[in-house]
C-alpha positions in Angstrom: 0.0 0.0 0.0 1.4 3.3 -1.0 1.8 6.0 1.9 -0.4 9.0 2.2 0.4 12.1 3.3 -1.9 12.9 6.5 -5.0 14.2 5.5 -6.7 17.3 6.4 -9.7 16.4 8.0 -12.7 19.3 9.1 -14.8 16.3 10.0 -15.8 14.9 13.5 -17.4 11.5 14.3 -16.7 8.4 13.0 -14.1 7.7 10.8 -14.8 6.4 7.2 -11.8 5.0 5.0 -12.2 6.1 1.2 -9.6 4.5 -0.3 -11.9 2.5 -2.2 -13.5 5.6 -4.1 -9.9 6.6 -5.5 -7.8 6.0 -8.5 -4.3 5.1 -8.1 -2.1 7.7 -7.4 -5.4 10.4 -6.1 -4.7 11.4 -2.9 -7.2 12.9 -0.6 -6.7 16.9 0.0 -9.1 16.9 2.5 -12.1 15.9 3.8 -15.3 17.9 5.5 -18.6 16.5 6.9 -21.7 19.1 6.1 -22.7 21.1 8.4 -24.7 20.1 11.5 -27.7 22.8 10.3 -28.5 20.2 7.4 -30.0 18.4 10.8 -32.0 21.6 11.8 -35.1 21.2 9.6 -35.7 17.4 10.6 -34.8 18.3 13.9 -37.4 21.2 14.2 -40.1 19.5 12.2 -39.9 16.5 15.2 -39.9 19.3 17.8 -43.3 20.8 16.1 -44.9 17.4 16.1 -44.9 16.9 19.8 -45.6 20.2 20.4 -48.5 19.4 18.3 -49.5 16.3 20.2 -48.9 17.8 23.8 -50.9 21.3 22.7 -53.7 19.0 21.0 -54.1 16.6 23.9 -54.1 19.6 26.7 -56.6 21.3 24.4 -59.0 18.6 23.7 -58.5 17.5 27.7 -58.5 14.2 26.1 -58.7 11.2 28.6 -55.3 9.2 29.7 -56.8 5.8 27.8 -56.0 5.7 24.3 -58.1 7.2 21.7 -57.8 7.9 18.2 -56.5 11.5 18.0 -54.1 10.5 20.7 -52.6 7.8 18.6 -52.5 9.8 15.4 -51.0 12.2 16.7 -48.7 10.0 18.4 -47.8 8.2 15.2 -47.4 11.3 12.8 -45.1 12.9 15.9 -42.8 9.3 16.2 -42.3 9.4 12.1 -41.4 13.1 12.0 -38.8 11.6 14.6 -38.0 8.7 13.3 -37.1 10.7 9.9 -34.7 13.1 11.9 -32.8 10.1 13.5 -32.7 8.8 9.8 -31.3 12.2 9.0 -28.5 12.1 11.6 -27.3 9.0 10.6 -26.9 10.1 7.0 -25.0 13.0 8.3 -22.9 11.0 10.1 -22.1 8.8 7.0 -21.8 11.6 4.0 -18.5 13.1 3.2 -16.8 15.7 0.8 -13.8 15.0 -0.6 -11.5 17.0 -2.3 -8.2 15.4 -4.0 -5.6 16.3 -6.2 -8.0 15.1 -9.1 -11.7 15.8 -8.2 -14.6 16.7 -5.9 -16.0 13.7 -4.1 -19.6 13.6 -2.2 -20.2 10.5 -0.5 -23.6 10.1 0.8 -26.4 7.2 1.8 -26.5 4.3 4.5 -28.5 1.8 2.5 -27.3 2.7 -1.1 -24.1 4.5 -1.3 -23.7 7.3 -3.6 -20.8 8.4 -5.2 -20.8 11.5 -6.8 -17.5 13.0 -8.2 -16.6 15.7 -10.5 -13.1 16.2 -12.1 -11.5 19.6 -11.3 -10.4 19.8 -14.6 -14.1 19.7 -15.7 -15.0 23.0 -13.5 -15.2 25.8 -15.7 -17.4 27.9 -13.4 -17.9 28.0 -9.7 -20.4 29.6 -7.8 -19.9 30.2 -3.9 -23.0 31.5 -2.1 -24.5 32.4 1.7 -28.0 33.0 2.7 -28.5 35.4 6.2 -29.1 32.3 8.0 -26.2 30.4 6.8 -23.6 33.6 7.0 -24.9 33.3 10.8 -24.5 29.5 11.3 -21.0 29.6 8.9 -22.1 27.3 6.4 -22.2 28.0 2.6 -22.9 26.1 -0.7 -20.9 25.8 -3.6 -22.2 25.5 -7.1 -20.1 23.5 -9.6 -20.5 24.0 -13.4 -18.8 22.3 -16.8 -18.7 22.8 -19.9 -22.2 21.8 -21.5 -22.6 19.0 -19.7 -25.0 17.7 -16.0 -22.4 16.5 -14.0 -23.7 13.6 -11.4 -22.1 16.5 -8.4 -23.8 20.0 -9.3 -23.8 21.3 -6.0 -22.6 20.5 -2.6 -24.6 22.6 0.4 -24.2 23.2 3.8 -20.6 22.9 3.6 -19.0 24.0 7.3 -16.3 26.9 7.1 -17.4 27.7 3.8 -14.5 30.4 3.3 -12.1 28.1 4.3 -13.3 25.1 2.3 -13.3 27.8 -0.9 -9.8 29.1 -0.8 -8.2 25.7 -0.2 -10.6 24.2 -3.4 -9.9 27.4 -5.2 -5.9 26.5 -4.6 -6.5 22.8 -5.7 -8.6 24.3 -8.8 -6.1 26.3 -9.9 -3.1 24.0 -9.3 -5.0 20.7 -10.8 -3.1 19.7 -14.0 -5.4 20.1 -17.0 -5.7 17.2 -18.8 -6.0 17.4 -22.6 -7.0 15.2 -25.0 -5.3 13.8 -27.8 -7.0 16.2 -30.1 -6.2 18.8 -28.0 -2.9 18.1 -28.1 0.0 20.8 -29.1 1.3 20.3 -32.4 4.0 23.0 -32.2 4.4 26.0 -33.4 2.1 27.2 -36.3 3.7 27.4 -39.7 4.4 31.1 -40.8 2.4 31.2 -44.5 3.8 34.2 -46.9 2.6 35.2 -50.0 
């Protein structure tokens, strides 16, 4: 097995090995988990649904044996929790990589996704905030290429965004450019005089 150099890592939690998602010689730049506000709208849409079933059962005074708006209201709360426990295990899974080659997203527990986009393939990148994520310090990044839907378009709630944007914007611009062989150089071009 070839040595690595140490990898950056912005990520906390358990630790995922990648190596299988990289071509010989790539090397992992580094790595960053999304940002824990991806969790906030799961997390708040449980919160509302017990609310919901706490304000509707002192409301209604219903009685302490079950009944059926009890129960639904149960139910409807425990999925809308269920769903944001399904949530934080994705978050705990998904991944961006960056190496010397591409952009990586790993995400799903059940089926794994891949996503990846060659940094010599970016021709335009968008960087972009809203007022809630400048407050929380999380950003998304919007990657464009040439004519083409990419399977990794856009990456959000990426943590430290305007760290994570100058070290990808020094990758970027370092990445070799790779041509092909029509785009080769042919030399110089020949000098035609009349």
């Amino acid at each position: 097995m070839p040595l690595r150099r140490p990898r950056i890592s912005w990520s906390y939690g358990p630790r995922i090995i990648y190596d299988k998602y990289l071509s010989p010689g790539e090397e992992v730049a580094f790595e960053v988990r999304k940002h824990w506000a991806a969790l906030l709208w799961p997390s708040v849409q449980a919160g509302l649904a017990w609310l919901m079933l706490f304000f509707l059962h002192a409301l209604l005074n219903l009685p302490s044996e079950s009944n059926p708006i009890d129960s639904l209201t149960f139910i409807v709360a425990m999925a809308f929790t269920l769903r944001a426990v399904w949530r934080w295990l994705e978050w705990q899974i998904a991944r961006i990589l960056v190496t010397n080659r591409r952009i990586v997203e790993v995400t799903g527990i059940i089926t794994r996704r891949v996503a990846s986009m060659p940094l010599a393939k970016v021709t335009d990148l968008t960087y972009q905030r809203t007022l809630l994520a400048r407050w929380l310090n999380y950003g998304e990044l919007i990657l464009e290429s040439a004519g083409q839907n990419q399977a990794l378009e856009s990456i959000t709630y990426i943590p430290r965004p305007d760290d994570f944007y100058q070290d990808f914007m020094k990758l970027l611009n370092d990445a070799p450019v790779y041509r092909t062989p029509d785009e080769e150089d042919t030399g110089e071009i020949p000098l035609i005089s009349n």
